[in-house]
Kinemage of the C-alpha trace (Angstrom):
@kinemage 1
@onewidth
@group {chain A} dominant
@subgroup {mainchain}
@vectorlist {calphas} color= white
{ca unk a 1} P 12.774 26.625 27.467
{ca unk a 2} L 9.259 25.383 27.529
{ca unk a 3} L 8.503 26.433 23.837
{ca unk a 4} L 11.627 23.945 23.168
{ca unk a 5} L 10.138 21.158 24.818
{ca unk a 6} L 6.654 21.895 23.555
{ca unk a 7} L 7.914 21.865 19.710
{ca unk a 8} L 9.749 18.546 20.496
{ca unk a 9} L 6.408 16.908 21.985
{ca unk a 10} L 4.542 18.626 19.162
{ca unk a 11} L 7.137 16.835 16.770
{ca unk a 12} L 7.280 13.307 18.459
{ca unk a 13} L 3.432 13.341 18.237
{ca unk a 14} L 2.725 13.955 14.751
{ca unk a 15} L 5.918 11.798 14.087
{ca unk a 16} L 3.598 8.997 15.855
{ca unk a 17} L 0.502 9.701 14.290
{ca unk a 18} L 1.903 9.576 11.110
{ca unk a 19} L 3.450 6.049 11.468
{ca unk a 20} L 0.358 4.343 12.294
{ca unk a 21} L -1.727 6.598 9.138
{ca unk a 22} L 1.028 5.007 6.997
{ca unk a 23} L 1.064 1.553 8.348
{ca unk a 24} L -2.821 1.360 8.097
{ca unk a 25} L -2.853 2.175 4.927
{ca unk a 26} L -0.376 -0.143 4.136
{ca unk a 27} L -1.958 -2.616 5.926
{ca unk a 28} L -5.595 -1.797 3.918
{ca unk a 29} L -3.543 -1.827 0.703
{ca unk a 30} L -1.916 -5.253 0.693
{ca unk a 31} L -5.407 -6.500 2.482
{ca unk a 32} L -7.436 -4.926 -1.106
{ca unk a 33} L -4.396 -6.526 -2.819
{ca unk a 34} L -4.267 -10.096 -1.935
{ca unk a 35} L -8.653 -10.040 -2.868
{ca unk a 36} L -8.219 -8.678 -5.756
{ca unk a 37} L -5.504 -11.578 -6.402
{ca unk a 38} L -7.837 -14.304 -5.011
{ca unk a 39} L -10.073 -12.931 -6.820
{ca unk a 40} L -8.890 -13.173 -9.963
{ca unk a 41} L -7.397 -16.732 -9.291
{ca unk a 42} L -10.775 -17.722 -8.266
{ca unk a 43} L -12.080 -18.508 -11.427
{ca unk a 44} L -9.002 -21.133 -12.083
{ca unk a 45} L -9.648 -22.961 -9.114
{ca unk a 46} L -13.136 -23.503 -9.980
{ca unk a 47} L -12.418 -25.285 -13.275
{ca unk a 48} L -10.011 -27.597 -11.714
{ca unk a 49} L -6.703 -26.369 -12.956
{ca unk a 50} L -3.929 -26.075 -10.492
């Protein structure tokens, strides 16, 4: 019985930790993303053309 419960806390942990590696790096990706947009936009705005 208590290897049972230890495998499901063992699961529900690394479950866990592996949502909030994926959602930083999704969150660091889209954050990289949108300055390397404004970035390259940056030079347009300067010049006056929008």
């Amino acid at each position: 019985m208590k290897k049972k419960a230890e495998k499901k806390a063992f699961y529900t942990v690394m479950g866990a930790l592996i949502l909030v590696v994926a959602s930083t790096a999704f969150f660091v990706y889209k954050l990289l993303d949108n300055k390397a947009y404004l970035e390259k936009w940056k030079d347009y705005d300067e010049c006056g053309m929008v």
